[in-house]
C-alpha distance (Angstrom), angle and dihedral (degrees) to the residues before:
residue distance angle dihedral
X1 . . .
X2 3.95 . .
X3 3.49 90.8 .
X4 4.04 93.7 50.7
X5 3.63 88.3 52.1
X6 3.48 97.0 53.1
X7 3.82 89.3 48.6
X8 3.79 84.4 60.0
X9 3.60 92.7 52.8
X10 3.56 106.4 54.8
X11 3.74 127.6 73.6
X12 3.64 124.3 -109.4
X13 3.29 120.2 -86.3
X14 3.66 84.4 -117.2
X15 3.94 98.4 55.4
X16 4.36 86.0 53.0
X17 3.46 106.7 116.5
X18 3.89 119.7 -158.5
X19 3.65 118.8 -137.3
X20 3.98 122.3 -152.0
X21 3.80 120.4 -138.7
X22 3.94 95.7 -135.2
X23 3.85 94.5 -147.5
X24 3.75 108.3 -112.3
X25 4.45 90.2 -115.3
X26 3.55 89.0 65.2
X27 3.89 88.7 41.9
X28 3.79 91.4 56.8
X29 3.65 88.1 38.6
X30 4.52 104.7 136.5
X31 3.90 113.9 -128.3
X32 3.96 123.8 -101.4
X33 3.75 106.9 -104.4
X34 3.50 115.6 -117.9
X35 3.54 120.5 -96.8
X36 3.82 137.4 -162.3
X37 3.78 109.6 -54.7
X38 4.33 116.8 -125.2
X39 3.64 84.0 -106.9
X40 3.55 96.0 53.2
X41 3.85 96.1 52.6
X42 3.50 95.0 43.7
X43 3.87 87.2 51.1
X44 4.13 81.1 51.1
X45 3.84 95.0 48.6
X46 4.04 90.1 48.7
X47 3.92 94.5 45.8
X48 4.28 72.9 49.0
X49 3.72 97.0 52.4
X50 3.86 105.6 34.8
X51 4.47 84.3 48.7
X52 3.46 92.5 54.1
X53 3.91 93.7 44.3
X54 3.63 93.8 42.3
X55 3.71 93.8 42.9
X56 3.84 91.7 63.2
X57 4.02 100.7 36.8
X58 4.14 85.1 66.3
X59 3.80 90.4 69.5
X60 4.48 85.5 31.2
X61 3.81 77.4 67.8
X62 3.43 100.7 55.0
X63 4.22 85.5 57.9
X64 3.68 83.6 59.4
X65 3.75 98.0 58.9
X66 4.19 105.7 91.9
X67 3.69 140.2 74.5
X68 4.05 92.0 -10.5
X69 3.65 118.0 84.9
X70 3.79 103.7 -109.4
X71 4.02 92.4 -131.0
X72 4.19 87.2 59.9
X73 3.73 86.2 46.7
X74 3.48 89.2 57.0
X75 4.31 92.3 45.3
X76 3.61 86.8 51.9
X77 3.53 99.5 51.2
X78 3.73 96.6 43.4
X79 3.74 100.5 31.9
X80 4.38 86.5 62.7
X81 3.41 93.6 43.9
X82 3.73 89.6 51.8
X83 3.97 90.6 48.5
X84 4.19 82.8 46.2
X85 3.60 88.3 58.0
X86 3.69 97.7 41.5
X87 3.84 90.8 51.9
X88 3.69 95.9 43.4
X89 3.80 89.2 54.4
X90 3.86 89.6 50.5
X91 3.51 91.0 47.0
X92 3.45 92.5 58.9
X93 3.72 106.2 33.7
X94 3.54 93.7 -103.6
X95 4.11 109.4 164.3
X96 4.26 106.4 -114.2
X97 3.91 85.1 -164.9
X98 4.22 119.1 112.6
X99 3.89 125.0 169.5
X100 3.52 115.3 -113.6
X101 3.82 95.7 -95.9
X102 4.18 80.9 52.1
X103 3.86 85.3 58.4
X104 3.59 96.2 46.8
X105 3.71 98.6 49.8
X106 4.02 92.2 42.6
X107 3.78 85.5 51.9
X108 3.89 97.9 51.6
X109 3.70 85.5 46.5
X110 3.61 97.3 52.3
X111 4.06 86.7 45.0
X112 4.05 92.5 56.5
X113 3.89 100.9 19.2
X114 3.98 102.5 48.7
X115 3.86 107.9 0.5
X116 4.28 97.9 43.8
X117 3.69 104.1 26.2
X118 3.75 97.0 43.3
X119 3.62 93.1 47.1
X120 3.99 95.3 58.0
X121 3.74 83.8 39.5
X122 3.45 96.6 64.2
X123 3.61 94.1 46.6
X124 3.25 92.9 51.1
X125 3.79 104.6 55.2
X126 3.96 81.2 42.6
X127 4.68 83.0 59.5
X128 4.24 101.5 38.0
X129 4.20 132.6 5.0
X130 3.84 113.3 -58.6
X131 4.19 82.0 -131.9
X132 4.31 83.1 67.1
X133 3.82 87.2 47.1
X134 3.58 91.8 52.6
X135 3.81 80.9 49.9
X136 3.70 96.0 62.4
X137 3.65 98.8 40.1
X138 3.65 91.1 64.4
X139 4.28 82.9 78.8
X140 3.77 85.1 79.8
X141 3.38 102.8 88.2
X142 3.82 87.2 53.5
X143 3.52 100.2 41.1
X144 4.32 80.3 53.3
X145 3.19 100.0 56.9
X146 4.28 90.5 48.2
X147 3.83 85.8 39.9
X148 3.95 88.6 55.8
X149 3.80 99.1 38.6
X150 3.66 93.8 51.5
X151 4.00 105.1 39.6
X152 3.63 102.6 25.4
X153 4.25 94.3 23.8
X154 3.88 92.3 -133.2
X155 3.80 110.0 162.4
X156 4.18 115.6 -137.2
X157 3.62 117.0 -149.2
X158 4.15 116.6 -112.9
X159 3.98 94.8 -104.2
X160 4.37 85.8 57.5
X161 3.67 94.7 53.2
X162 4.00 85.3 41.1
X163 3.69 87.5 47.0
X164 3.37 100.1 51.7
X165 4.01 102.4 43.5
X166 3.93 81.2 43.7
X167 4.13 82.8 58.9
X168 3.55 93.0 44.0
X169 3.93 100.4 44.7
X170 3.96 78.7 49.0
X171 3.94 102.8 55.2
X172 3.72 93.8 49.0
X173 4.11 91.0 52.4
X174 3.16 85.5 50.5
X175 3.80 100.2 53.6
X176 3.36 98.3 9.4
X177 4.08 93.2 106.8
X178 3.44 89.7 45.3
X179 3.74 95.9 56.0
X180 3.52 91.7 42.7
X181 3.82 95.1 52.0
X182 3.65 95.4 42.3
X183 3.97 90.8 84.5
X184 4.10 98.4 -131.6
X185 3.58 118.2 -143.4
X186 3.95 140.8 -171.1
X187 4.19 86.0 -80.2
X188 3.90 89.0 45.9
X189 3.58 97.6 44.1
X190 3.48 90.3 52.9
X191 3.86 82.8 57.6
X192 2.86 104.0 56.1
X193 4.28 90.8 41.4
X194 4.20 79.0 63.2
X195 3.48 103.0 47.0
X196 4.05 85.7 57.0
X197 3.56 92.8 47.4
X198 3.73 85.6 53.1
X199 3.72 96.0 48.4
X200 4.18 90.3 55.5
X201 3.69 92.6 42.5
X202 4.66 77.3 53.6
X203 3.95 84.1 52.0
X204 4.06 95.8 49.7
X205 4.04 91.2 36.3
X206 4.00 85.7 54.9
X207 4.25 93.0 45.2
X208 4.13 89.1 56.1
X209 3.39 94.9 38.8
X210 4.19 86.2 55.3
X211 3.38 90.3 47.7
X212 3.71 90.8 60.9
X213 3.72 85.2 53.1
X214 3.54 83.8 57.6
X215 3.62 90.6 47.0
X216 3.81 88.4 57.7
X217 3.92 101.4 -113.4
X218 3.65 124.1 151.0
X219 4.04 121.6 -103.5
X220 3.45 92.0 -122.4
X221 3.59 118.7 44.3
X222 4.24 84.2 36.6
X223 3.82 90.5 68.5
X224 3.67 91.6 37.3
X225 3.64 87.5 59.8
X226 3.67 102.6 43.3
X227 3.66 92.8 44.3
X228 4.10 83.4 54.8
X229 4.00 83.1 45.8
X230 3.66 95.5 49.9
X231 3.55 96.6 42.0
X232 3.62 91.5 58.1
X233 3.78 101.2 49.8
X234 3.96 84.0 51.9
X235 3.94 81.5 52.1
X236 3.82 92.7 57.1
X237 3.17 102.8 41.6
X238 3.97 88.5 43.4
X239 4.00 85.3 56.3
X240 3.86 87.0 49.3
X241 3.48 98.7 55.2
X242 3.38 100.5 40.0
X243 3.60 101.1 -114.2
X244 3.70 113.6 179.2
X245 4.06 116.1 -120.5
X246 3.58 109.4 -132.8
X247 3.73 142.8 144.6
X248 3.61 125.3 -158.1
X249 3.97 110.9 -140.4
X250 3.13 102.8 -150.9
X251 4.13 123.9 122.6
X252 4.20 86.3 -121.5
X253 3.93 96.0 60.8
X254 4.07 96.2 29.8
X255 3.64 89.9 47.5
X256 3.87 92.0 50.9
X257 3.54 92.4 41.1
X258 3.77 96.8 64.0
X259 3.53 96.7 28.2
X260 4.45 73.3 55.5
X261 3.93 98.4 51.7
X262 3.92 97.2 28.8
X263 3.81 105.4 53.3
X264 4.08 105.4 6.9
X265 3.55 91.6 47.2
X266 3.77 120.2 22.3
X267 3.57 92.8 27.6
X268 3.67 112.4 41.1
X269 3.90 99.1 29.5
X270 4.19 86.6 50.3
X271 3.99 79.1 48.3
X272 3.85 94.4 43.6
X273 3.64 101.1 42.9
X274 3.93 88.5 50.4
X275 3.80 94.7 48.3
X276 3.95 88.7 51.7
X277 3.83 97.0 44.6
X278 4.20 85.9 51.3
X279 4.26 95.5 42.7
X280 3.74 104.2 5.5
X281 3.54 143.0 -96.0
X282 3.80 96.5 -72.8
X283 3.59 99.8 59.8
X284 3.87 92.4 45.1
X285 3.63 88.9 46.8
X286 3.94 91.5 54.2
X287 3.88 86.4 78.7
X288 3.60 87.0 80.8
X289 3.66 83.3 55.3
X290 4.14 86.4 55.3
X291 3.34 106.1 46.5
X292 4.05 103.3 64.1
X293 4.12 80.5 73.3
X294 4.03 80.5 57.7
X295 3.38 105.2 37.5
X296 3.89 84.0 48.1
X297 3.71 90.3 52.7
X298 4.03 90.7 55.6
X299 3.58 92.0 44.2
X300 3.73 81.5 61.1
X301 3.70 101.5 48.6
X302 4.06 96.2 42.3
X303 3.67 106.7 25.6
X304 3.48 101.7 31.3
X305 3.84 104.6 -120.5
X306 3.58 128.6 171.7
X307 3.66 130.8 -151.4
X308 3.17 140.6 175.9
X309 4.01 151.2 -142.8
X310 4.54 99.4 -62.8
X311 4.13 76.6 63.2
X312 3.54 99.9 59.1
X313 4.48 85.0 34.5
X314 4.13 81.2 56.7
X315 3.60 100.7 40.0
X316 3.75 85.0 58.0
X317 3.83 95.8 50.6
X318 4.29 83.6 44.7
X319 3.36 87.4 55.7
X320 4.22 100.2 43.9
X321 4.08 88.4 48.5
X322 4.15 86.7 51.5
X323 3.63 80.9 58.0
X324 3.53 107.7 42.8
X325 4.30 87.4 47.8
X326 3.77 86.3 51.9
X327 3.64 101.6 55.3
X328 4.12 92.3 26.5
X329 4.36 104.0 111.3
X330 3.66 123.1 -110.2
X331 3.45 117.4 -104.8
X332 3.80 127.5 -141.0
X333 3.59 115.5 -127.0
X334 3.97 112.5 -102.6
């Protein structure tokens, strides 16, 4: 009798649940710091990837500048990247299609990104050193964050804004001897008046082409599509102006012109645009802050320029800024 009721009492051997002693090492045991998300380094390798490119298509450039009108240069190079893009979406079953608002917003961007910014570019490097153009277009990541926090009232965390003016302070150590000693002119000034006009018409090419984000259009067939947009507007007003069609066939400007639309334009901007949908415009537009260093380095190798100790005292403060806009917070718009 006792020993039936005790039977009923106890739980299944089933239903007995074992309990393990966690030893009291493993209890004490510190956390793993955190380390750099996947998103973050693949940010970092992108920033990597478009610098690099964009560092060497300054001096590319340069190789452009000749018997071909810069403006057909410039339809060339973006008109076969478009058709790159277009292909490459077709290839891989990619949908073409965008809303209207998706067309309006890739059009503005191809107006300001490739048609506007481009244009003054080209002048410029064809006025003062495509290494002092680089210079100048490191003021994009600033003028993005104002751009953003005035039109589209986005707020930047402290370390961006420090990040930034750390990038800017650094790019004009580091070439601020050079400009200085370079003895600027009327022709240069003029230069350097385009390569600023090219840098704002960056800043407005990068605000439409976030409001297409916004919109909900794809990376890809977005820049495809305001490439094609830009390219065409150049076109028109090429055909206005009477701006003769030519190509030069020689391995010099062919060379630079793919190396042009294949890797500084279908490449990196495919690269840039999907760094700066993924951790915002003014991280992405830091690599303009990055590639002076580069383009500096080139200048070296192929033009035989010399420079001295504020460019390694700039690099360094390049470099910190990168790092402070890479680990600053986003922000949510207010």
């Amino acid at each position: 009798m006792e020993s039936s009721t005790i039977s009923r009492l106890a739980p299944p051997a089933s239903h007995v649940q074992l309990t393990r002693v966690t030893p009291r090492t493993e209890r004490l045991k510190a956390p793993k710091a955190p380390g750099l998300s996947t998103a973050t380094l693949l940010a970092i390798g992108g920033v990597a990837v478009c610098a690099l490119i964009w560092g060497t298509t300054w001096y590319a450039i340069t190789l452009q500048l000749g018997s071909v009108a810069p403006l057909a240069s410039i339809v060339w190079r973006f008109g076969l990247a478009a058709i790159i893009l277009f292909v490459g979406c077709l290839v891989t079953r990619r949908s073409l299609r965008l809303t209207r608002t998706q067309h309006l917003a890739a059009l503005a961007q191809g107006v300001f990104a490739f048609s506007i910014s481009y244009s003054f570019t080209y002048a410029a490097e064809g006025r003062i050193a495509s290494a002092i153009v680089a210079v100048i277009f490191a003021a994009l990541a600033f003028l993005n964050l104002v751009l953003f926090r005035v039109v589209a009232r986005q707020k930047a965390a402290r370390a961006a804004w420090a990040g930034a003016l750390l990038g800017l302070v650094g790019v004009a150590v580091l070439s601020g001897s050079e400009i200085l000693g370079s003895g600027l002119g009327l022709y240069a000034v003029e230069g350097v008046g385009f390569a600023l006009l090219a840098v704002t018409a960056s800043a407005f090419g990068n605000y439409f082409a976030w409001r297409g984000q916004n919109a909900g259009s794809a990376v890809i067939p977005s820049t495809a599509w305001a490439m094609a947009y830009g390219t065409g507007m150049l076109a028109l007003y090429g055909l206005g102006t009477g701006v003769e069609w030519a190509i030069e066939p020689t391995p010099r400007y062919l060379g630079s012109l793919l190396y042009l639309a294949v890797f500084g334009s279908v490449i990196a901007f495919v690269v840039y645009f999907t760094v700066a949908r993924a951790r915002g415009y003014a991280l992405a537009s830091y690599i303009s802050a990055l590639t002076p260093p580069i383009a500096m380095l080139v200048s070296v190798l192929f033009e035989g320029a010399h420079f001295g100790w504020p460019a390694l005292a700039g690099l360094l403060l390049v470099l910190s800024g990168q790092a402070l806009l890479i680990r600053a917070p986003r922000v949510a718009p207010v």
